[in-house]
C-alpha angles and dihedrals in degrees: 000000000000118000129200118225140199111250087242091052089044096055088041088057088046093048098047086054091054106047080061101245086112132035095211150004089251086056085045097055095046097048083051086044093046086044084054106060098039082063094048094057111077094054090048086049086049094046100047079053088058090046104060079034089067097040096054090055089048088056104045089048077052088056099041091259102138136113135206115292114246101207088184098045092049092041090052089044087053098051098044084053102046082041088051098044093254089298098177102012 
């Protein structure tokens, strides 16, 4: 696999082998690549939960489980949670 780098990530990578943490560029890649995807969990984990979210309200409209849409309520809930940084979303 070859991978094409900025000039500044090349000399980042560069300069992480030779202050001796990582023996190599190729050490360097899979520890940013291992980061990244421990970073990137979370937010899979939170978006598999909306998902089935989702699902089960799709299955209960398909059931006739639905009640009346409050426009105001909803409106008020989004606005506290976008004020509040989506504090309990």
């Amino acid at each position: 696999m070859y991978v094409s780098l900025t000039p500044e990530l090349e000399q980042l990578v560069h300069r992480k082998v030779e202050s001796g943490l990582y023996l190599s560029a190729s050490e360097v890649v899979r520890e940013a690549l291992r980061l990244l995807e421990e970073r990137d969990k979370p937010q899979a984990i939170k978006c598999e939960e909306i998902r089935k979210e989702i699902q089960l309200g799709i299955d209960q409209a398909d059931r006739g489980e639905v009640a009346a849409l409050d426009v105001t309520g909803t409106l008020a809930k989004v606005r506290s949670r976008r004020r509040n940084g989506c504090k309990g979303a």
